[in-house]
PDB file of the backbone (N, CA, C, O) and the ligand in Angstrom, with CONECT records:
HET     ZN  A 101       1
ATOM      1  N   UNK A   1      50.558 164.666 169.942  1.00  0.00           N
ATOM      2  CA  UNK A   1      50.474 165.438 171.171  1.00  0.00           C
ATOM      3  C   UNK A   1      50.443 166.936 170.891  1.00  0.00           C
ATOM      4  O   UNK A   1      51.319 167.423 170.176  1.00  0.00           O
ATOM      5  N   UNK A   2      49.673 167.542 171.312  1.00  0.00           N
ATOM      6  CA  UNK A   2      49.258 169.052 170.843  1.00  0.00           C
ATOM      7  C   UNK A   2      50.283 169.696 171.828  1.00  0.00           C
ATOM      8  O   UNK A   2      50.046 169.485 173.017  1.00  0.00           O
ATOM      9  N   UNK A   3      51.454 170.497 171.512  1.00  0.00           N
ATOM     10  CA  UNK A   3      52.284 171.297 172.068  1.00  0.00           C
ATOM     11  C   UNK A   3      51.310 173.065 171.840  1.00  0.00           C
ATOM     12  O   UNK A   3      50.572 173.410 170.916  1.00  0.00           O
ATOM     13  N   UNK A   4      51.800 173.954 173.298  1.00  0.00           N
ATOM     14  CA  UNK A   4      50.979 174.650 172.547  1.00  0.00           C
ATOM     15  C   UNK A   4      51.551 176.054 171.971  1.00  0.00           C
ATOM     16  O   UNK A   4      51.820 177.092 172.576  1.00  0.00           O
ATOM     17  N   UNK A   5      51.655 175.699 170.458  1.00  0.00           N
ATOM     18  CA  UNK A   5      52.327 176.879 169.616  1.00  0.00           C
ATOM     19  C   UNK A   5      51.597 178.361 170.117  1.00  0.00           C
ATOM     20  O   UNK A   5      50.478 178.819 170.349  1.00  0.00           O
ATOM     21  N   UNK A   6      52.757 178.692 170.114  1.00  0.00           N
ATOM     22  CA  UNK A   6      52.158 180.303 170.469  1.00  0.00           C
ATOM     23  C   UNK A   6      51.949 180.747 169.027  1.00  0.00           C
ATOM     24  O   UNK A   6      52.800 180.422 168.200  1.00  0.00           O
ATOM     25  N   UNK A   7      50.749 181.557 168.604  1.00  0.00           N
ATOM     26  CA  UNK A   7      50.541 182.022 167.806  1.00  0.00           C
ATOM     27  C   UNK A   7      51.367 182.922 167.399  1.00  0.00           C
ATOM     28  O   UNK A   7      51.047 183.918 168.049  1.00  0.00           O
ATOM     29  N   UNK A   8      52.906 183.409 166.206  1.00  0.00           N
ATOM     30  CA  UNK A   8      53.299 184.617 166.333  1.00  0.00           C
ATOM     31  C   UNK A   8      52.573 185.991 165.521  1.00  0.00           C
ATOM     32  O   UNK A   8      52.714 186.388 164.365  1.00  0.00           O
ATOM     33  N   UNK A   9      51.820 186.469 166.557  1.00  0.00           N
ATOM     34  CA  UNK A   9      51.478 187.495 165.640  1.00  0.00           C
ATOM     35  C   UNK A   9      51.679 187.989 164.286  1.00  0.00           C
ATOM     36  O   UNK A   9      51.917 187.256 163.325  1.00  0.00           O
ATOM     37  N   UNK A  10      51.521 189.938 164.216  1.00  0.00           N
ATOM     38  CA  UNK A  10      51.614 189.684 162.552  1.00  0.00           C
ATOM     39  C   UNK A  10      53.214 189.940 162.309  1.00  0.00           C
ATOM     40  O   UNK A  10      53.532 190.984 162.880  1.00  0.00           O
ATOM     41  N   UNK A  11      53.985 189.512 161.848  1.00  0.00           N
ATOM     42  CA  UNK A  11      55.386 189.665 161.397  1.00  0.00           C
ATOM     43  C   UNK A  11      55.978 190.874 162.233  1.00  0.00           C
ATOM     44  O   UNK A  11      57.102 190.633 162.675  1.00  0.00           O
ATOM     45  N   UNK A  12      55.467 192.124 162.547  1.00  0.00           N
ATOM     46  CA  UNK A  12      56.310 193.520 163.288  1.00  0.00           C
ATOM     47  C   UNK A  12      56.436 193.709 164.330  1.00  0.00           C
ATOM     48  O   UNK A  12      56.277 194.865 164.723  1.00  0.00           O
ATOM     49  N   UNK A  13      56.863 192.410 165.494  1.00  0.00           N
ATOM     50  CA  UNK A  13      57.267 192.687 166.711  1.00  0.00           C
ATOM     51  C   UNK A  13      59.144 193.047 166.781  1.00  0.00           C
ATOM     52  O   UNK A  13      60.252 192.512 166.817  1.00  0.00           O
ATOM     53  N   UNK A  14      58.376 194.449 166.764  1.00  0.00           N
ATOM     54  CA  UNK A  14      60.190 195.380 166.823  1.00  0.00           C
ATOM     55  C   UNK A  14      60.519 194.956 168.546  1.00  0.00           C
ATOM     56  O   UNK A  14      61.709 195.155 168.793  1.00  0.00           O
ATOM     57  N   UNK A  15      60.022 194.621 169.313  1.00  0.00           N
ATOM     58  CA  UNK A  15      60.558 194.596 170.545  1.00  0.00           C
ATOM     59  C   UNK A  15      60.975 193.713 171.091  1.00  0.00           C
ATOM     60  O   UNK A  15      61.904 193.221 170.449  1.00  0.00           O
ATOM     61  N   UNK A  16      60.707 193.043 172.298  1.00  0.00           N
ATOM     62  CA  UNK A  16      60.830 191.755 173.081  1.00  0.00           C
ATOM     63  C   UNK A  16      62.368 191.084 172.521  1.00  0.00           C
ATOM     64  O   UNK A  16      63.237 191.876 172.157  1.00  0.00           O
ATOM     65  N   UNK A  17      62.642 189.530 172.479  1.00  0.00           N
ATOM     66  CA  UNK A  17      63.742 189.128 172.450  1.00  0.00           C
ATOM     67  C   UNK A  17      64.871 189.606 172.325  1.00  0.00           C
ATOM     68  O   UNK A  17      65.237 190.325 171.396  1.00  0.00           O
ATOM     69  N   UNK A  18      65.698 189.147 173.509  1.00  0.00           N
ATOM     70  CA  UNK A  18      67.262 189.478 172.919  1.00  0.00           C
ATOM     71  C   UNK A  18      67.315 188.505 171.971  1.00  0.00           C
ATOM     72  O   UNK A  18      66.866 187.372 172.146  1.00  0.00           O
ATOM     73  N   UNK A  19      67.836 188.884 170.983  1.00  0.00           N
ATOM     74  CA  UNK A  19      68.205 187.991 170.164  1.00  0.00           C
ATOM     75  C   UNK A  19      68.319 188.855 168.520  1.00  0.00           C
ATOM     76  O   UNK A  19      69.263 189.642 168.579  1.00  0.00           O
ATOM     77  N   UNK A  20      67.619 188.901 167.125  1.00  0.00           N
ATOM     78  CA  UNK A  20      68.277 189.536 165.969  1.00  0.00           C
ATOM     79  C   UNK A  20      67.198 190.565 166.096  1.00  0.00           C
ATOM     80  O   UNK A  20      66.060 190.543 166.565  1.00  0.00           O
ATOM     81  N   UNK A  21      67.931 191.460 165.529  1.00  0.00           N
ATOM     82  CA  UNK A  21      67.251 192.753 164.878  1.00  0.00           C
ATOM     83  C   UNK A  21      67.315 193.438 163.852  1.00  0.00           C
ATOM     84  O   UNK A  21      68.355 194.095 163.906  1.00  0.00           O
ATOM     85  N   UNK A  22      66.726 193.651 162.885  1.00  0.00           N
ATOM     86  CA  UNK A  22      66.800 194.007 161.975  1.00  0.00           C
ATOM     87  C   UNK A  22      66.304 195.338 161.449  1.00  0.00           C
ATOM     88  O   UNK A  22      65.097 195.549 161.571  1.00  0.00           O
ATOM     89  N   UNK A  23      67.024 196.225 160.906  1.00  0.00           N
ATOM     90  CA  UNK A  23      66.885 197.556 160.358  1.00  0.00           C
ATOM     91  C   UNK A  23      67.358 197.442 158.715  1.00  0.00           C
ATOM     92  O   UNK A  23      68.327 196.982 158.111  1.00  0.00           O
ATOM     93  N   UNK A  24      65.797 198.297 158.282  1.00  0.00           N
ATOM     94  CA  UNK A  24      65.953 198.392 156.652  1.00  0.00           C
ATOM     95  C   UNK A  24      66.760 199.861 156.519  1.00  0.00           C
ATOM     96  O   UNK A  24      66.249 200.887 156.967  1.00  0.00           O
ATOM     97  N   UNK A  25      67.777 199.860 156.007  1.00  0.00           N
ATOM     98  CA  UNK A  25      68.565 201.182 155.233  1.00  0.00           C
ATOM     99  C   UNK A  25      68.447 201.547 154.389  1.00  0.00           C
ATOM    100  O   UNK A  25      69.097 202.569 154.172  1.00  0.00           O
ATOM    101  N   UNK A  26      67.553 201.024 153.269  1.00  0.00           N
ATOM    102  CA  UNK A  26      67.172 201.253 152.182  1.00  0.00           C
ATOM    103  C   UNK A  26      66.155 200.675 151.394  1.00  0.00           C
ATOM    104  O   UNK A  26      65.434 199.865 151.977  1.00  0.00           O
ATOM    105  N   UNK A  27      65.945 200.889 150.288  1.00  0.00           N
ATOM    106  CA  UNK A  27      65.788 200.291 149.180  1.00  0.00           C
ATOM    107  C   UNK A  27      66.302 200.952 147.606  1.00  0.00           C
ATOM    108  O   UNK A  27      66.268 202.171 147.436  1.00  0.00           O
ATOM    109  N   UNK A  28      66.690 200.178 146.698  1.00  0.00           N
ATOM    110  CA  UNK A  28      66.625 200.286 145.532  1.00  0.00           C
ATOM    111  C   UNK A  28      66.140 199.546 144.991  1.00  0.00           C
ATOM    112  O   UNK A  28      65.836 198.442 145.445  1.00  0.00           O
ATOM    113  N   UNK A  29      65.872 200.045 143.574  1.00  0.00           N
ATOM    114  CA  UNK A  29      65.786 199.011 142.572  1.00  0.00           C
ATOM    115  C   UNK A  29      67.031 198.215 141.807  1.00  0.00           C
ATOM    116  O   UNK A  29      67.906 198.759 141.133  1.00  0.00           O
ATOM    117  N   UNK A  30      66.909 196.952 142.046  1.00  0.00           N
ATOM    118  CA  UNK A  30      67.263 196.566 141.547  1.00  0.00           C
ATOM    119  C   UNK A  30      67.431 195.825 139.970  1.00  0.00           C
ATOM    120  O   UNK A  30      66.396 195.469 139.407  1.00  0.00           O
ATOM    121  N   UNK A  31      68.583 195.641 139.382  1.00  0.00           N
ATOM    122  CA  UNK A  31      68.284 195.242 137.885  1.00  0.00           C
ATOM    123  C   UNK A  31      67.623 193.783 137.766  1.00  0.00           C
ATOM    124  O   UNK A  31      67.564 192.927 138.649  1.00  0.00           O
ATOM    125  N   UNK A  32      67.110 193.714 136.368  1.00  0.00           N
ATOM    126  CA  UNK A  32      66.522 192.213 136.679  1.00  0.00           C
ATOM    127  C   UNK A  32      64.825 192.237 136.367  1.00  0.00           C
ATOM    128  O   UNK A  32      64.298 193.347 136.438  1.00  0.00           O
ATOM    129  N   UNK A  33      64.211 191.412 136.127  1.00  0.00           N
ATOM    130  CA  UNK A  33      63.211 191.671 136.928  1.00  0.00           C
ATOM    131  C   UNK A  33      62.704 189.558 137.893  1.00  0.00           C
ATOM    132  O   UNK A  33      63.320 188.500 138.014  1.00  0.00           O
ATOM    133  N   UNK A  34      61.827 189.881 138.144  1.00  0.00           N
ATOM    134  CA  UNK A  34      60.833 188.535 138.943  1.00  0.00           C
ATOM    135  C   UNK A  34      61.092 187.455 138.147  1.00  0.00           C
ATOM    136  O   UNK A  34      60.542 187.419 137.046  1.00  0.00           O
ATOM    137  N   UNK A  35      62.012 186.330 138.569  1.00  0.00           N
ATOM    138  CA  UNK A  35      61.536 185.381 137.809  1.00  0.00           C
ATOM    139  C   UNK A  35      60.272 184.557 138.034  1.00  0.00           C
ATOM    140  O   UNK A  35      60.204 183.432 137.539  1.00  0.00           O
ATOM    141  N   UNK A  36      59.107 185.137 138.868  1.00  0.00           N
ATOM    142  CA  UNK A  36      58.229 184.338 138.753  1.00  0.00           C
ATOM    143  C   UNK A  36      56.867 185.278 138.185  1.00  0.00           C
ATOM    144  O   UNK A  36      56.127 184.404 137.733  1.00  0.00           O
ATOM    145  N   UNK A  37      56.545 185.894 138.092  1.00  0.00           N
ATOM    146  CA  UNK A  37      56.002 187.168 137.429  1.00  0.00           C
ATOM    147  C   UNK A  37      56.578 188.085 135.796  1.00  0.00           C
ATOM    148  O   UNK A  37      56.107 188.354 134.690  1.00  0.00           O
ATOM    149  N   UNK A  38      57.727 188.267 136.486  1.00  0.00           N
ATOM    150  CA  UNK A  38      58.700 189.231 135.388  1.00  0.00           C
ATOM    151  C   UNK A  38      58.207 190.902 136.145  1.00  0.00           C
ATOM    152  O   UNK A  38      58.776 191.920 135.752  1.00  0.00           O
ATOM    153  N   UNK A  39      57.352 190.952 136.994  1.00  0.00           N
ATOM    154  CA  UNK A  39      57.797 192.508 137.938  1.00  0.00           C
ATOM    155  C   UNK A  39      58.986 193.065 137.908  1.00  0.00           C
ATOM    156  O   UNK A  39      59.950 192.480 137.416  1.00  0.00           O
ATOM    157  N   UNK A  40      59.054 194.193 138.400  1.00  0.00           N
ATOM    158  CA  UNK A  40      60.683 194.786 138.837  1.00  0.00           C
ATOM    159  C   UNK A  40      60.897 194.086 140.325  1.00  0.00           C
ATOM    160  O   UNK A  40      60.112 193.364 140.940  1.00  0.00           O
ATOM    161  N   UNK A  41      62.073 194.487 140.657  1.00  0.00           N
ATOM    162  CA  UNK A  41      63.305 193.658 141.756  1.00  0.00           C
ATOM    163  C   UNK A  41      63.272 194.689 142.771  1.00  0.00           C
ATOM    164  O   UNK A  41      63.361 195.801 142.252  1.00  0.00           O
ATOM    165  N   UNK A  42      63.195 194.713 143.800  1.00  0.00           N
ATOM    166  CA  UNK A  42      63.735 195.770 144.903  1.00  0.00           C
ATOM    167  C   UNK A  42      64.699 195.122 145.581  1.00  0.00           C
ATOM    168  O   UNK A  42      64.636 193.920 145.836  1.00  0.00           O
ATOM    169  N   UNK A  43      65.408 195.685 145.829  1.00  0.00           N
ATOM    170  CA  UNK A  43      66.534 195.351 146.714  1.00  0.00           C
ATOM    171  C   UNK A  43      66.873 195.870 147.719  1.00  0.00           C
ATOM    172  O   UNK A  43      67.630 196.825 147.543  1.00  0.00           O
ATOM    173  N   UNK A  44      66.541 195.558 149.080  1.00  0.00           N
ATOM    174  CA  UNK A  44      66.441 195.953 150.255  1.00  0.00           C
ATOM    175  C   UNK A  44      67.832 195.908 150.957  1.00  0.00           C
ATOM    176  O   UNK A  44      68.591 194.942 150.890  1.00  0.00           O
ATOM    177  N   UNK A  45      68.109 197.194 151.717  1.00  0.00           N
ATOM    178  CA  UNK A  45      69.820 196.897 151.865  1.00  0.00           C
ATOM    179  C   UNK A  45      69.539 196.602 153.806  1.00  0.00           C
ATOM    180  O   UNK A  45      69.424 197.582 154.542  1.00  0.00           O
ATOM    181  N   UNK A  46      69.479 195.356 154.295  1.00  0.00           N
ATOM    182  CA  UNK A  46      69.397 195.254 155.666  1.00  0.00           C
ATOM    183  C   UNK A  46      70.238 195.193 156.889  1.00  0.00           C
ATOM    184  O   UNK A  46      70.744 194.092 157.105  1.00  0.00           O
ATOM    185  N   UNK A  47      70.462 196.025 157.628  1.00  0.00           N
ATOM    186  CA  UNK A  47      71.122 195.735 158.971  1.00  0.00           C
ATOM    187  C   UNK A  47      71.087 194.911 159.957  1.00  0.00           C
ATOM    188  O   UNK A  47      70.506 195.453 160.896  1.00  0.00           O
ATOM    189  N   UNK A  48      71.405 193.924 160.194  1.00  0.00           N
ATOM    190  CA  UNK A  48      70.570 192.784 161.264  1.00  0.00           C
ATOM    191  C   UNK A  48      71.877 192.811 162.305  1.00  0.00           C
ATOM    192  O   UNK A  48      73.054 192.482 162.160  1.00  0.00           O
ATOM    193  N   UNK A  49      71.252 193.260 163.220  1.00  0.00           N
ATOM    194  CA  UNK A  49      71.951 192.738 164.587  1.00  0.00           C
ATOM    195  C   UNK A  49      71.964 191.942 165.463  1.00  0.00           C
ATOM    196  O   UNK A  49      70.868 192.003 166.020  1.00  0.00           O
ATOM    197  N   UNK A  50      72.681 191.098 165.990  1.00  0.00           N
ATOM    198  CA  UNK A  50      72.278 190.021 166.925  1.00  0.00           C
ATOM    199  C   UNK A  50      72.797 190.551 168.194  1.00  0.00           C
ATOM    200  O   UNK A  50      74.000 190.735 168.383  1.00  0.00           O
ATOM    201  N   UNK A  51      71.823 190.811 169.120  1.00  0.00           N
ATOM    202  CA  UNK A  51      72.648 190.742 170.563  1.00  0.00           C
ATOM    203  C   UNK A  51      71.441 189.515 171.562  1.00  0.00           C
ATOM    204  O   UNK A  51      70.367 188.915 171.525  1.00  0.00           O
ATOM    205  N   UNK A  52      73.048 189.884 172.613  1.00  0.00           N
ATOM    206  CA  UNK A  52      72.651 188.751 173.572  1.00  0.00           C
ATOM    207  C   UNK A  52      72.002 189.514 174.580  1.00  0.00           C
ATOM    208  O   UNK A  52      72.556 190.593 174.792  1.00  0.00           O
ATOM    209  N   UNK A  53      70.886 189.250 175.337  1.00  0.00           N
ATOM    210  CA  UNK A  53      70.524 190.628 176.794  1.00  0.00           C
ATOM    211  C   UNK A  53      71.997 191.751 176.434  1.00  0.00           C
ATOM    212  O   UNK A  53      73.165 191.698 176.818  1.00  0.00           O
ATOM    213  N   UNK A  54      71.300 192.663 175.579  1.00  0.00           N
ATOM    214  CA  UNK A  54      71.883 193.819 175.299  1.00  0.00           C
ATOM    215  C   UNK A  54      73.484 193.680 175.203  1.00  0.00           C
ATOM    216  O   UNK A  54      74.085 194.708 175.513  1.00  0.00           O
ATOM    217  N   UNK A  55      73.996 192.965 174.958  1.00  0.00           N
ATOM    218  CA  UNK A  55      75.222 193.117 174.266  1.00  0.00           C
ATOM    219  C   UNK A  55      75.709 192.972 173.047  1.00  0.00           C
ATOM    220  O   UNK A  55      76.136 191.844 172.801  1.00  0.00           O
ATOM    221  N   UNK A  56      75.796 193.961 171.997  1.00  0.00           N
ATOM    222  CA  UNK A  56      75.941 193.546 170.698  1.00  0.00           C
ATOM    223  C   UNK A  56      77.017 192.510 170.117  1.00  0.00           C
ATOM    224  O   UNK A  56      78.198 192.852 170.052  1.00  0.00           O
ATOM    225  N   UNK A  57      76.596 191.234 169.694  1.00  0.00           N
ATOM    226  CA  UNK A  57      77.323 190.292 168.874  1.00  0.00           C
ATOM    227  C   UNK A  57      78.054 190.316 168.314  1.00  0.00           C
ATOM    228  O   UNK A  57      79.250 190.057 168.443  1.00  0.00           O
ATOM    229  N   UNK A  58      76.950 190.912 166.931  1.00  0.00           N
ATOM    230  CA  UNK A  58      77.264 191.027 165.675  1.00  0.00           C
ATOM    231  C   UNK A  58      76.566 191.779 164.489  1.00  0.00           C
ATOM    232  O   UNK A  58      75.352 191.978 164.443  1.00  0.00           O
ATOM    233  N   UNK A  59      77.403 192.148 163.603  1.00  0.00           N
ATOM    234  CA  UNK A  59      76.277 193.201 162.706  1.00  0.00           C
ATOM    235  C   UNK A  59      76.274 192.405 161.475  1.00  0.00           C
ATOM    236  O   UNK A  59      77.011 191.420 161.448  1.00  0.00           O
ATOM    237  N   UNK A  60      75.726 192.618 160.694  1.00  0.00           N
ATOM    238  CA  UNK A  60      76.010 192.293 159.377  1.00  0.00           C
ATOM    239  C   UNK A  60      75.206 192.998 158.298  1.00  0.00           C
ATOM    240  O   UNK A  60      74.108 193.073 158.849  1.00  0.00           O
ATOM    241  N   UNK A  61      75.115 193.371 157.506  1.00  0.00           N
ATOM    242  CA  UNK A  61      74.645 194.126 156.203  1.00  0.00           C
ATOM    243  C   UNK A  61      74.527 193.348 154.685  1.00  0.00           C
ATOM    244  O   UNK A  61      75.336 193.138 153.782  1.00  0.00           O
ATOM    245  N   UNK A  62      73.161 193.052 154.880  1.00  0.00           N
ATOM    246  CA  UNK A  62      73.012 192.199 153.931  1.00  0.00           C
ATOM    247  C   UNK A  62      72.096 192.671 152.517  1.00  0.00           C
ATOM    248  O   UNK A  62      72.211 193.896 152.554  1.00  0.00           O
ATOM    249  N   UNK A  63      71.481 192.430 151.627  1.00  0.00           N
ATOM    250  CA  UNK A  63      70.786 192.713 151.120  1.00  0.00           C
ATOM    251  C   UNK A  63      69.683 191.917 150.754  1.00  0.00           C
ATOM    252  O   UNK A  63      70.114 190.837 150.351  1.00  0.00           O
ATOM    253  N   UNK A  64      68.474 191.962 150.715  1.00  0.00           N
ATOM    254  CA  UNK A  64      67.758 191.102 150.552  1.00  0.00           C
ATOM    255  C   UNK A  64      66.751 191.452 148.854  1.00  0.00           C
ATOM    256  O   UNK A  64      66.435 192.588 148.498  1.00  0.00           O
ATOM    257  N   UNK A  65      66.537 190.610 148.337  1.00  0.00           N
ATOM    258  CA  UNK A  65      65.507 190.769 146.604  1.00  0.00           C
ATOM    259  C   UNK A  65      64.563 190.332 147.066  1.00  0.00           C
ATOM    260  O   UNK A  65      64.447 189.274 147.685  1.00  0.00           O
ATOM    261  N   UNK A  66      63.389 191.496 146.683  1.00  0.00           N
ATOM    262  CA  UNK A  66      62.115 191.199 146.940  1.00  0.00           C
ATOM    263  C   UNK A  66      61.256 191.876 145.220  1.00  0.00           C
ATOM    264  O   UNK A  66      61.624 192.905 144.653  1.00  0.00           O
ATOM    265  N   UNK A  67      60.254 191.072 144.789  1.00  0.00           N
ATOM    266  CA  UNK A  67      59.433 190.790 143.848  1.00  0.00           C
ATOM    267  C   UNK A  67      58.629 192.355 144.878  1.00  0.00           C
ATOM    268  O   UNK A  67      58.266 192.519 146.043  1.00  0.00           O
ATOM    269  N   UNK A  68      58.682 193.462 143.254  1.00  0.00           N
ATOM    270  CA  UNK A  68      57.551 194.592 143.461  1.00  0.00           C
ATOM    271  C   UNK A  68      56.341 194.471 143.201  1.00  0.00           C
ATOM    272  O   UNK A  68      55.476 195.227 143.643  1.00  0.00           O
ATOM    273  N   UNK A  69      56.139 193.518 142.462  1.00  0.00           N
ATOM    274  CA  UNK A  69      54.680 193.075 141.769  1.00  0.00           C
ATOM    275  C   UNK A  69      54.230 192.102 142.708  1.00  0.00           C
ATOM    276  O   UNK A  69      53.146 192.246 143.273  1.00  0.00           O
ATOM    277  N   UNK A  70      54.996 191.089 142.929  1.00  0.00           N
ATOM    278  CA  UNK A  70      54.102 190.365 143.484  1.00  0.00           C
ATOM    279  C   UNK A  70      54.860 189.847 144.977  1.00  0.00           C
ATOM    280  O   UNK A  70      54.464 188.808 145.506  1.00  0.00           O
ATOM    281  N   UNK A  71      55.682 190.448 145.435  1.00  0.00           N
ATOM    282  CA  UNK A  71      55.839 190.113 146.602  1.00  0.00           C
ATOM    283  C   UNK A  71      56.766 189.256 146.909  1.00  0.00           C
ATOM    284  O   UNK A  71      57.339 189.147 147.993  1.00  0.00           O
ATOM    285  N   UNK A  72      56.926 188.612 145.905  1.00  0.00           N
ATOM    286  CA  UNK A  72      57.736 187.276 146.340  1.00  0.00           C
ATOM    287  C   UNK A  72      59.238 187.507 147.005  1.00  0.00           C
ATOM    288  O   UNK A  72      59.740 188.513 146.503  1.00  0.00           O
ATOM    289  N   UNK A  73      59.914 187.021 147.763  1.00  0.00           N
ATOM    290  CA  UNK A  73      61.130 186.990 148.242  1.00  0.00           C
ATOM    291  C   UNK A  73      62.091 186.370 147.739  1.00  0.00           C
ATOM    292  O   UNK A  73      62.154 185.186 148.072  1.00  0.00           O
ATOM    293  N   UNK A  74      63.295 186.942 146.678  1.00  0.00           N
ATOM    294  CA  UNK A  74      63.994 186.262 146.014  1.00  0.00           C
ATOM    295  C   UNK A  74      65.010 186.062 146.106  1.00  0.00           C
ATOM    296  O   UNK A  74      65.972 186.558 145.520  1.00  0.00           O
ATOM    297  N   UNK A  75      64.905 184.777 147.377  1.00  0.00           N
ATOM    298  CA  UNK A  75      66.182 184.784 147.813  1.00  0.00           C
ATOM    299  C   UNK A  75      67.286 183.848 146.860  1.00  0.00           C
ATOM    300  O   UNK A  75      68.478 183.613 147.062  1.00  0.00           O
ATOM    301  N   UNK A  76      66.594 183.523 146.008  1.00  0.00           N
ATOM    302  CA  UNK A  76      67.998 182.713 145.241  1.00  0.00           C
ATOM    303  C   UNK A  76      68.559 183.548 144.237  1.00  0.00           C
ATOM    304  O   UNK A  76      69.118 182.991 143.292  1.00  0.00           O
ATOM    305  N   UNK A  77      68.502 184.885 144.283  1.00  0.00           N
ATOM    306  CA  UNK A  77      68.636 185.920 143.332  1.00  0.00           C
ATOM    307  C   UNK A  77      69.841 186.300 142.934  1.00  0.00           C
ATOM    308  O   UNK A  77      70.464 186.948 143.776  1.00  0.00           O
ATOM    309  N   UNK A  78      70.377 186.103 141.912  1.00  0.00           N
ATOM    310  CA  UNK A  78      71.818 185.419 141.355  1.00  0.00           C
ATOM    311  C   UNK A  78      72.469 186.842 141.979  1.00  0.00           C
ATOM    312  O   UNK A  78      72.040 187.995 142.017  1.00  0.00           O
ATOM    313  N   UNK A  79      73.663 186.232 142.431  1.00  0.00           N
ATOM    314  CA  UNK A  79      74.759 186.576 143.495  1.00  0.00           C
ATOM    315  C   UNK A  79      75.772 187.331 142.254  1.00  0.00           C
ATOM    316  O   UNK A  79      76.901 187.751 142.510  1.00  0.00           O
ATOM    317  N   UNK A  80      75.137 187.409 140.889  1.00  0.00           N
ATOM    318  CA  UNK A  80      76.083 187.976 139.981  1.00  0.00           C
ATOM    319  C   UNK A  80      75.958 189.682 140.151  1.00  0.00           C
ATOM    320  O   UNK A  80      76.751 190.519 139.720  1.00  0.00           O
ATOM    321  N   UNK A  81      74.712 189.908 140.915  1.00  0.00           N
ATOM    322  CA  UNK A  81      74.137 191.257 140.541  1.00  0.00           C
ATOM    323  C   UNK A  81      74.823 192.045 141.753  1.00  0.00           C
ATOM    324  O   UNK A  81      74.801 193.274 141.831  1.00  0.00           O
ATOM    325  N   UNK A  82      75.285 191.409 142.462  1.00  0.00           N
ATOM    326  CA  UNK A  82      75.823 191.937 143.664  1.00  0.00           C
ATOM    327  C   UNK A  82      77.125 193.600 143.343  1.00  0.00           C
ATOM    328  O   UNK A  82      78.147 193.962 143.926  1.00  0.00           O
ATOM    329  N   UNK A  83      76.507 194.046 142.404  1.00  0.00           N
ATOM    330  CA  UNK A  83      77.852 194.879 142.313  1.00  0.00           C
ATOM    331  C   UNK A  83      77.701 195.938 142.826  1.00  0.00           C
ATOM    332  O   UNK A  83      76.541 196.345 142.889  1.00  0.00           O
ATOM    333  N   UNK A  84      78.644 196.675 143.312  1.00  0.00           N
ATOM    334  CA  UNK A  84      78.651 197.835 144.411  1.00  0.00           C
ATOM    335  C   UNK A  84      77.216 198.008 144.615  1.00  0.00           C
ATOM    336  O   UNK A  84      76.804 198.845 145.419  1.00  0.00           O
TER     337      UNK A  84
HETATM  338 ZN    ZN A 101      57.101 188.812 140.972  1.00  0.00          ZN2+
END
C-alpha cells in the first residue's frame, strides 16, 4: 500500500517543528584519523535542543566525529578520545 512519504527535502530545514534543534559550536580537529579512509577526524561540538511548542525541554552538548576526507559520520568513534 503506497503511504504517501513526504519527500524530506535537502537536510537544512532550520525551521518548522517543535521538536530538536540543533546548533554547531564548533569544530575541531580531532586526534585519530578515518577508519575507513585514514583522512583526518573533525569533531563537531553540538548543541541540540528539544522543545515542545516553544518550551525548552532539554539541552544537551554533544559531540559528534565526522570523516574530513570523506565525509563519513563516525559515530562509533572510540569514547576513549573524549578528553576535555
Ligand atoms: Zn574517511
Amino acid at each position: 500500500m503506497a503511504r504517501t512519504a513526504a519527500p524530506s527535502g535537502s537536510g537544512t530545514a532550520a525551521v518548522l517543528l517543535c521538536g530538536k534543534e540543533e546548533k554547531v559550536l564548533g569544530v575541531q580537529k580531532a586526534p585519530g584519523s578515518c577508519p575507513y579512509c585514514g583522512g583526518g577526524v573533525a569533531a563537531t561540538d553540538v548543541e541540540a535542543k528539544w522543545a515542545l511548542c516553544c518550551l525548552p525541554l532539554c539541552r544537551k552538548t554533544k559531540r559528534r566525529f565526522a570523516c574530513t576526507a570523506c565525509a563519513r559520520r563516525l559515530v562509533t568513534y572510540p569514547a576513549i578520545l573524549h578528553d576535555d
